[in-house]
C-alpha positions in Angstrom: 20.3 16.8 -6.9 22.9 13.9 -6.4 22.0 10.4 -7.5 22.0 8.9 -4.5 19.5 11.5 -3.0 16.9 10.8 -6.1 17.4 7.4 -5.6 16.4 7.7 -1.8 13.4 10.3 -3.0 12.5 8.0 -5.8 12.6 4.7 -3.3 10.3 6.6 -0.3 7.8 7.8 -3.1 7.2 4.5 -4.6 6.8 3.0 -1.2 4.2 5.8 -0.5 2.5 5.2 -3.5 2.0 1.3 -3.4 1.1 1.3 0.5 -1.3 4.2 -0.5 -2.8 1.9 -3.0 -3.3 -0.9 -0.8 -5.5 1.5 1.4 -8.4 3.7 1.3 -6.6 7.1 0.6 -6.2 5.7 -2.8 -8.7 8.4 -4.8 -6.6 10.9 -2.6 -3.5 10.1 -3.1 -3.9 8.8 -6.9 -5.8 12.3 -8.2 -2.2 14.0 -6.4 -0.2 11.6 -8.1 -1.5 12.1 -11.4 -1.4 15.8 -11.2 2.1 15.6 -10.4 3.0 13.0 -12.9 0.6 14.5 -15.5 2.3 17.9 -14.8 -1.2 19.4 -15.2 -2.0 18.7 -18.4 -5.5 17.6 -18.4 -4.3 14.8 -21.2 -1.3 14.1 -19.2 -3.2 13.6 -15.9 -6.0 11.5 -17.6 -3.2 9.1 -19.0 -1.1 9.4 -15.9 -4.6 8.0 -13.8 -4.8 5.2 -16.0 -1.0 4.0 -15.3 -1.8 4.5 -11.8 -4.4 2.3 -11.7 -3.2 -0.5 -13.7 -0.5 -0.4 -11.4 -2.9 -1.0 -8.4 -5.2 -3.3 -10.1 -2.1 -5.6 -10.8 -1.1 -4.9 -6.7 -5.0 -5.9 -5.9 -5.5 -8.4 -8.5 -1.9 -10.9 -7.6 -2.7 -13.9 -5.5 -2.5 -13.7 -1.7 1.0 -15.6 -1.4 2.2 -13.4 -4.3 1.0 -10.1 -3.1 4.2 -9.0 -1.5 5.8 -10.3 -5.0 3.0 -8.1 -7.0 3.9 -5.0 -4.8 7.7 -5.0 -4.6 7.6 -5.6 -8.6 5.2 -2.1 -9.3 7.3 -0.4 -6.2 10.7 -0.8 -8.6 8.7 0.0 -11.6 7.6 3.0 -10.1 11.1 3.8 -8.4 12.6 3.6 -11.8 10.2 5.9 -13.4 10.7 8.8 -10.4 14.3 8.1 -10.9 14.0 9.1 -14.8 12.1 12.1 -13.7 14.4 13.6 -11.0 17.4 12.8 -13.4 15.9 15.0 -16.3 14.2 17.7 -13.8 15.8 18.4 -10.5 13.0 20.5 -9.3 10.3 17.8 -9.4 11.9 16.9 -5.9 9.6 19.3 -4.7 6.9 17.8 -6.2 7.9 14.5 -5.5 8.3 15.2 -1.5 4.9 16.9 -1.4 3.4 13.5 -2.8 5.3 11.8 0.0 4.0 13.9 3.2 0.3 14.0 1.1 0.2 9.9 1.5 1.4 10.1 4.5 -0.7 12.6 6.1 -3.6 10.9 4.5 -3.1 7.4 5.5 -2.7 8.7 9.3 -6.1 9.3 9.0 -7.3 5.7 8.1 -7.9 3.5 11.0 -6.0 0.5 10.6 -7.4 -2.6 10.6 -6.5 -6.4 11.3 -7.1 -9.5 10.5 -6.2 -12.6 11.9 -6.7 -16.3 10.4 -5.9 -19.2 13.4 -6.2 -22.4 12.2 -7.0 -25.5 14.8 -6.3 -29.0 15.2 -8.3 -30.7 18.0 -7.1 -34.6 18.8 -9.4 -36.4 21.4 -10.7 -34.4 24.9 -9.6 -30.7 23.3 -11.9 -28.1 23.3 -12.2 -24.7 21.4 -13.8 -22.1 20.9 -14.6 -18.9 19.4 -15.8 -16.8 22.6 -16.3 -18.2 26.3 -15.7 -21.7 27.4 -16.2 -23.3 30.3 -14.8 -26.9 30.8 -15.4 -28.8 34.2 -17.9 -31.1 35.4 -21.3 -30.3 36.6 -21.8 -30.5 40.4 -24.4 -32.9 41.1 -26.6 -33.4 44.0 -26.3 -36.8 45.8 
């Protein structure tokens, strides 16, 4: 495999994995993982868990405004760890592109959610609020 085509691999798997662990396919996707990473050794997969999950709680754990920081940090460190892999086995692509379609099939499943923070400031006469309104003035009988 050329470089540039486990760099690609390397890059589309650690994005996989970190959106994965922002998500509930997590268990799914992390018990994969570790099988592939822990190349089936019951030791190996047991230790390869335990990265995986520091890796998330330090995702899960970083401040709101440093989130995105938190993720793209454990998406490099994770890059550069597939990168090794492909590098010293060429045929863990295959192992590596089955994670990738796993995450992605399973987080096709999840519905996705929003949510959406507004933030007023009301000066004199405005009006909000959270459902119906109605702003007029009362018709009055003479």
């Amino acid at each position: 495999m050329d470089d540039l085509s486990a760099a690609g691999l390397a890059a589309a798997a650690s994005a996989a994995l970190i959106q994965a662990m922002a998500s509930d396919v997590w268990l799914n996707v992390k018990d994969h993982a570790a099988r592939i990473f822990g190349r089936d050794e019951s030791e190996s997969v047991a230790r390869a868990e335990r990265v995986l999950e520091d890796s998330r709680e330090r995702v899960l754990t970083a401040s709101p405004d440093g989130r995105d920081t938190a993720s793209a940090l454990e998406a490099a460190r994770w890059e550069g760890r597939l990168q090794a892999r492909l590098d010293e086995d060429p045929g863990f692509a295959v192992a590596v592109r089955d994670l990738i379609a796993a995450a992605r099939a399973a987080g096709g499943n999840v519905a996705q959610s929003t949510t959406v923070q507004q933030n007023v400031t009301a000066g004199r006469d405005a009006y909000t609020a959270g459902r119906d309104l109605t702003v007029g003035r009362l018709d009055r009988a003479p």
